[in-house]
N, CA and C atoms as an extended XYZ file, in Angstrom:
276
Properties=species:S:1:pos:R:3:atomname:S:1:resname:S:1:resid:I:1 pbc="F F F"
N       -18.290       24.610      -72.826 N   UNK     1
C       -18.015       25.021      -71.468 CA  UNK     1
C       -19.265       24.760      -70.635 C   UNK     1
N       -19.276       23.905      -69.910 N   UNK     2
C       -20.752       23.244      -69.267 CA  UNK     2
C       -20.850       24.243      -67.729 C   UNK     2
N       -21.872       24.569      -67.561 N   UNK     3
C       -21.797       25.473      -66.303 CA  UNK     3
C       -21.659       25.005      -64.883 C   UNK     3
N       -21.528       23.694      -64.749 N   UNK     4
C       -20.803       22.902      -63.338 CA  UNK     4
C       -19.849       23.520      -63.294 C   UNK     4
N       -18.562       23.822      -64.275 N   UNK     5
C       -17.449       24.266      -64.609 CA  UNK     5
C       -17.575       25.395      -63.280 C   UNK     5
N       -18.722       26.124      -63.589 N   UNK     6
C       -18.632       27.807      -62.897 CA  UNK     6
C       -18.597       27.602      -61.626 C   UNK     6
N       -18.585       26.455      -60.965 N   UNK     7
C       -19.082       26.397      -59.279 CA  UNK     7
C       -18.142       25.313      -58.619 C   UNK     7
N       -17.196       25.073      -59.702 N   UNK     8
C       -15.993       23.857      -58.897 CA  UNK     8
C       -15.217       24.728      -58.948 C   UNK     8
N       -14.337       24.835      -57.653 N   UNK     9
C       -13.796       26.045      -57.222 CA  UNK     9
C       -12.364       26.504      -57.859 C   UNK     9
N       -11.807       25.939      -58.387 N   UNK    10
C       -10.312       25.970      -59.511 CA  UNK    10
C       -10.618       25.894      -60.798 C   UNK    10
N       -11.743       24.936      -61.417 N   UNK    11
C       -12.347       24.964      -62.573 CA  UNK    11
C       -12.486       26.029      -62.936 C   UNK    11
N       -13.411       27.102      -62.364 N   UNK    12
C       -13.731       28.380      -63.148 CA  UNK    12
C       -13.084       29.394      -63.128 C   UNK    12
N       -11.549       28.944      -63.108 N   UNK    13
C       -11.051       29.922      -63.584 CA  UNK    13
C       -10.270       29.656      -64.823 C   UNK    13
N       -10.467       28.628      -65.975 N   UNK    14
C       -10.423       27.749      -66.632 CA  UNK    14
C       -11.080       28.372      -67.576 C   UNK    14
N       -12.804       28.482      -66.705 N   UNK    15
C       -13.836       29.227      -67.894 CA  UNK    15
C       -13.730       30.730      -67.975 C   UNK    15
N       -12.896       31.083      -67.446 N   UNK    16
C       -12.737       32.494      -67.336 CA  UNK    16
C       -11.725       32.385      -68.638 C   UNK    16
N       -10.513       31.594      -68.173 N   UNK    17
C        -8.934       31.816      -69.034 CA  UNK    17
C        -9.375       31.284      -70.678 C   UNK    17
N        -9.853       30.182      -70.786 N   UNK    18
C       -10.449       29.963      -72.367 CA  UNK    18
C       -11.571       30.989      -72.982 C   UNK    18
N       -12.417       31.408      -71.797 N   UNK    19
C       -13.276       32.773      -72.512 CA  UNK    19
C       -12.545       33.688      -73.130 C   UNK    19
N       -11.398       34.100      -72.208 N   UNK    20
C       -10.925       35.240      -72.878 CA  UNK    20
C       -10.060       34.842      -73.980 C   UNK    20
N        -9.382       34.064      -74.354 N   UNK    21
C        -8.820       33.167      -75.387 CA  UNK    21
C        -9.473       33.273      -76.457 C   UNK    21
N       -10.454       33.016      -76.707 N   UNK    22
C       -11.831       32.528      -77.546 CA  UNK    22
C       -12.067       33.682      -77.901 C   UNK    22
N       -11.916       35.180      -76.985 N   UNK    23
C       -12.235       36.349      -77.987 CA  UNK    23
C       -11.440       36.859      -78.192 C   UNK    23
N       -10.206       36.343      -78.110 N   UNK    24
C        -9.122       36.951      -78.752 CA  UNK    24
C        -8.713       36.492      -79.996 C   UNK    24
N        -9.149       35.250      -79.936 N   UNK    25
C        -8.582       34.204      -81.140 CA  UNK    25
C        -9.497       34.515      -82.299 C   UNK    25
N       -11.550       34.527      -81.652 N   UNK    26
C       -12.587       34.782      -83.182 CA  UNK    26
C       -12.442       36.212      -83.415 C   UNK    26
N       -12.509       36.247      -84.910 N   UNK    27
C       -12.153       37.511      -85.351 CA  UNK    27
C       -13.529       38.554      -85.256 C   UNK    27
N       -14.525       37.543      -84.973 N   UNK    28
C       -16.198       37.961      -85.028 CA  UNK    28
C       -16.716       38.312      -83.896 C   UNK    28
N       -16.249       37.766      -82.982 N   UNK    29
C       -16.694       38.831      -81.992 CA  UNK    29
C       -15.784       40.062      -81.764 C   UNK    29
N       -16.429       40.849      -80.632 N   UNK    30
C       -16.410       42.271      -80.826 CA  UNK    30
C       -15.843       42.850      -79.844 C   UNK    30
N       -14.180       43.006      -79.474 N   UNK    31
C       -13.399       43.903      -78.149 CA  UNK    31
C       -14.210       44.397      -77.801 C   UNK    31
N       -15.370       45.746      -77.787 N   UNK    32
C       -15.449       46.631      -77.006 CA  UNK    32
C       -16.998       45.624      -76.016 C   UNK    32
N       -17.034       44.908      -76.494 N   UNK    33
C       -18.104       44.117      -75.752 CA  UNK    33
C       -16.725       43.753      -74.286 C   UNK    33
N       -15.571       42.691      -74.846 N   UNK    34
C       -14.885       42.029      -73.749 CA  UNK    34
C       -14.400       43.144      -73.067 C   UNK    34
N       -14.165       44.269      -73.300 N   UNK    35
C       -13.943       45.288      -72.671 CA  UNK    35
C       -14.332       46.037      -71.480 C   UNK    35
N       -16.320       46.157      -72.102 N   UNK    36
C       -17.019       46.644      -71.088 CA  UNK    36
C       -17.173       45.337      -70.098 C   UNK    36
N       -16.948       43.945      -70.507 N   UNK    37
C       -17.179       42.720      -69.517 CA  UNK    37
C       -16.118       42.729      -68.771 C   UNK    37
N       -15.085       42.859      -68.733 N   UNK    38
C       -13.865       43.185      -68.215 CA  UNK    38
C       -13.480       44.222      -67.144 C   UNK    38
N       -14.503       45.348      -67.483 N   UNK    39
C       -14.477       46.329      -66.526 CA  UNK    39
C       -15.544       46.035      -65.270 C   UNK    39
N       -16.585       44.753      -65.755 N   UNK    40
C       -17.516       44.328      -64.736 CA  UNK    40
C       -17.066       43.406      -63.767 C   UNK    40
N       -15.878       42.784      -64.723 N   UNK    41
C       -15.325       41.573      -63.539 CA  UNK    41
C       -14.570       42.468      -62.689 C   UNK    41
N       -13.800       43.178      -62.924 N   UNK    42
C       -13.051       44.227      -62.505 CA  UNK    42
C       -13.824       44.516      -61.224 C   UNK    42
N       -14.716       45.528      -61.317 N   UNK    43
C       -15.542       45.679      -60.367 CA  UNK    43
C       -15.860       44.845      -59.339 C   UNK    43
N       -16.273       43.780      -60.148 N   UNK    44
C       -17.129       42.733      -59.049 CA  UNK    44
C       -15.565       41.919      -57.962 C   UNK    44
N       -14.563       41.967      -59.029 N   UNK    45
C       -13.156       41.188      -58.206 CA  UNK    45
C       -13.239       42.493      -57.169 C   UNK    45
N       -12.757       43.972      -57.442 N   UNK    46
C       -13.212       44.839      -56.271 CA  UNK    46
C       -13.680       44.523      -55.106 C   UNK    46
N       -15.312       44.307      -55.725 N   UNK    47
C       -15.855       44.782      -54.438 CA  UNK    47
C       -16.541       43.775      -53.489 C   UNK    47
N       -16.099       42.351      -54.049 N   UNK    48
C       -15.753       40.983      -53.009 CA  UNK    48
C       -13.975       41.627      -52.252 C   UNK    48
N       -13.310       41.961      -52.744 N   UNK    49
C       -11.812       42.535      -52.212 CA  UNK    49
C       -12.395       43.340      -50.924 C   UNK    49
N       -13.186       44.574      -51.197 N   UNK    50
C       -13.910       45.669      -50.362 CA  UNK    50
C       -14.399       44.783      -49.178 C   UNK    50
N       -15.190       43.739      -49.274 N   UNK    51
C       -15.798       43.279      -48.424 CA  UNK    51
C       -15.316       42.024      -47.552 C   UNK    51
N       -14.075       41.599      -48.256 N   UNK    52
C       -13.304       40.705      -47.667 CA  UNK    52
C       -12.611       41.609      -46.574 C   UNK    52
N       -11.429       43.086      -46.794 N   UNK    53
C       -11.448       44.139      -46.023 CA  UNK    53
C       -12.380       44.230      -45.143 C   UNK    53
N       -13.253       44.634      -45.163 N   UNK    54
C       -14.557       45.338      -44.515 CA  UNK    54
C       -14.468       43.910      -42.747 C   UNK    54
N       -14.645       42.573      -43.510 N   UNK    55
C       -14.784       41.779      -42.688 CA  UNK    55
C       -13.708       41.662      -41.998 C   UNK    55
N       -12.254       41.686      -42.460 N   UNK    56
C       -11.125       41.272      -41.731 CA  UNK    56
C       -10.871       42.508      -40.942 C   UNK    56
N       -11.336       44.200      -41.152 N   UNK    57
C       -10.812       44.561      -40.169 CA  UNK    57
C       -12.085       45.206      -38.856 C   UNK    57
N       -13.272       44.377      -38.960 N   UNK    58
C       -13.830       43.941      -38.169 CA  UNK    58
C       -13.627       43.145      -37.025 C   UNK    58
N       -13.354       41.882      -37.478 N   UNK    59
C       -13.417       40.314      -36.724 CA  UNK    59
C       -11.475       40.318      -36.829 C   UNK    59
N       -11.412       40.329      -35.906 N   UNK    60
C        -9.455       40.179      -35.690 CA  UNK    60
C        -9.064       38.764      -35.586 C   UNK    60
N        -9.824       37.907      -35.559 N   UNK    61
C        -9.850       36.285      -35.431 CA  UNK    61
C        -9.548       35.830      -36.850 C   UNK    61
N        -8.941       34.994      -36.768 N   UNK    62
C        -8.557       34.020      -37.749 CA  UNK    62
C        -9.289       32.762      -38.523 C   UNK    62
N       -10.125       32.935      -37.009 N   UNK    63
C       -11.217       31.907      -37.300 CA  UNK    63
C       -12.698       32.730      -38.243 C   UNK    63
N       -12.428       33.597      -38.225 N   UNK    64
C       -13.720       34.426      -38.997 CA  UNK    64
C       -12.783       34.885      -40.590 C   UNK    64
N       -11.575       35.272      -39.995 N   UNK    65
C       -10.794       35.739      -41.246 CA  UNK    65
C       -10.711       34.990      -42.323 C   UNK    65
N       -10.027       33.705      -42.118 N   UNK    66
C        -9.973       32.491      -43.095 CA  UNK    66
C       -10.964       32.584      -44.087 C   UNK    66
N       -11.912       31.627      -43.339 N   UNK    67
C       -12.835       31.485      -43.856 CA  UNK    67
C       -13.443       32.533      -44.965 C   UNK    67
N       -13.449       33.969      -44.327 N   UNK    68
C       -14.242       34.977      -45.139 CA  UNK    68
C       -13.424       35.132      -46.286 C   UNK    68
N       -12.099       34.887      -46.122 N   UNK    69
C       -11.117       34.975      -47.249 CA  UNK    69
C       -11.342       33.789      -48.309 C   UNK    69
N       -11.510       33.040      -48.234 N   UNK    70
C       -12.080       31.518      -48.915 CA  UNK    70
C       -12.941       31.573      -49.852 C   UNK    70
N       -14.282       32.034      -49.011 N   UNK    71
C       -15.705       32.674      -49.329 CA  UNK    71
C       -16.243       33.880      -49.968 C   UNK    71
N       -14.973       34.739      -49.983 N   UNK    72
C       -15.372       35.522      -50.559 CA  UNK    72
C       -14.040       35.686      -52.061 C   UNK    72
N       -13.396       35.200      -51.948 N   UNK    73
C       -12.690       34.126      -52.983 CA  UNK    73
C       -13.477       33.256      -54.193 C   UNK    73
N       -13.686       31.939      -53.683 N   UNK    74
C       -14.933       31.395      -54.158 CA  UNK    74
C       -16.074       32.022      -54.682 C   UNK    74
N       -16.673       32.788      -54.257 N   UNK    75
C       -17.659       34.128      -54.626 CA  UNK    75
C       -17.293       34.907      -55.926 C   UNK    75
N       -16.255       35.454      -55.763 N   UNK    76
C       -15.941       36.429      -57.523 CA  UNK    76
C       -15.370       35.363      -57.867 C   UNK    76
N       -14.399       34.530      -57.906 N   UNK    77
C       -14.547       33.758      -59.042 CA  UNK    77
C       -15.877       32.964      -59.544 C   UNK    77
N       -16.243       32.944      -58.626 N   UNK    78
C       -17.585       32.007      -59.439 CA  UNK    78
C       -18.418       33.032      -59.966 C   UNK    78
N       -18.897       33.957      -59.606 N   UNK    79
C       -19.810       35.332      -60.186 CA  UNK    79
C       -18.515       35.472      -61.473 C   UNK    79
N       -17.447       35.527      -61.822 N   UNK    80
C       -16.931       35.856      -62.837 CA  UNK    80
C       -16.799       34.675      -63.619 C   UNK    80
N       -16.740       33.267      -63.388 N   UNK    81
C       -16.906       32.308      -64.753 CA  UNK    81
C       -18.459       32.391      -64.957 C   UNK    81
N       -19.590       33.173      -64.211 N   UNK    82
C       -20.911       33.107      -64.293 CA  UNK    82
C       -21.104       33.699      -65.657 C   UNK    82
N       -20.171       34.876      -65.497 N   UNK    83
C       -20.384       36.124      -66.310 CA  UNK    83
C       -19.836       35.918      -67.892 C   UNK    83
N       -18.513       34.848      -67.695 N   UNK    84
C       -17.882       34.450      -69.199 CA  UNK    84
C       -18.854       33.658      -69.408 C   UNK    84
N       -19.555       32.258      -69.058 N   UNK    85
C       -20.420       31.573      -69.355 CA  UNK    85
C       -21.853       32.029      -69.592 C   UNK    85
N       -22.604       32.847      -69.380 N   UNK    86
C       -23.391       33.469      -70.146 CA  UNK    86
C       -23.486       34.423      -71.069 C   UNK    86
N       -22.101       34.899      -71.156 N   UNK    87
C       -21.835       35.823      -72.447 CA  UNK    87
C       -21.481       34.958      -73.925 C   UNK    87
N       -20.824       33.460      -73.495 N   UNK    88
C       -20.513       32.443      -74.259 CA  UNK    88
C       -21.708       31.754      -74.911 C   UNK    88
N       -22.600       31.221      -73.511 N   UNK    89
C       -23.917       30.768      -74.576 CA  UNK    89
C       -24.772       32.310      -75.464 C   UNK    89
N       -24.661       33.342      -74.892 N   UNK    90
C       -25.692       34.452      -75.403 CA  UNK    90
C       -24.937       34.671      -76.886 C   UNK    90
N       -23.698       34.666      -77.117 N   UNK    91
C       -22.998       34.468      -78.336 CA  UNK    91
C       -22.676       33.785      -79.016 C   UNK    91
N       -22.691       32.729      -78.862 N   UNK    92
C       -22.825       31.101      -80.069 CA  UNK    92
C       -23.623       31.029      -80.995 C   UNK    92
């Protein structure tokens, strides 16, 4: 899983969907690890959500909305294939 993967914007969610695959499938790694990682993406999908909110019911424009919706889109997914891809090399 090469880490360009994490920053092309449909790709990483690819490295997200085979991460979690991969610890479901090795018998050697360890649920309560994907668990507590799970509750971080969790979070982090949150609180890009929180702040996508925060902005849209600020700016009533469409032209600010879009975009922030995009961007802050782009943002947790990429902070979350960040997060499968360094848990992947830290465990190999």
């Amino acid at each position: 899983m090469p880490l360009v993967k994490c920053f092309v914007p449909f790709l990483n969610v690819t490295v997200i969907f085979w991460w979690f695959v991969f610890y479901l499938i090795d018998p050697t790694k360890k649920l309560r690890r994907l668990a507590k990682l799970l509750v971080l993406m969790l979070l982090i999908a949150g609180a890009m959500y929180l702040l996508y909110l925060l902005v849209a019911s600020i700016f009533n424009s469409k032209w600010v909305v879009i975009p922030a919706y995009w961007l802050f889109l782009y943002a947790a997914s990429t902070s979350l294939a960040l997060i499968a891809y360094k848990d992947d090399k830290r465990y190999k």
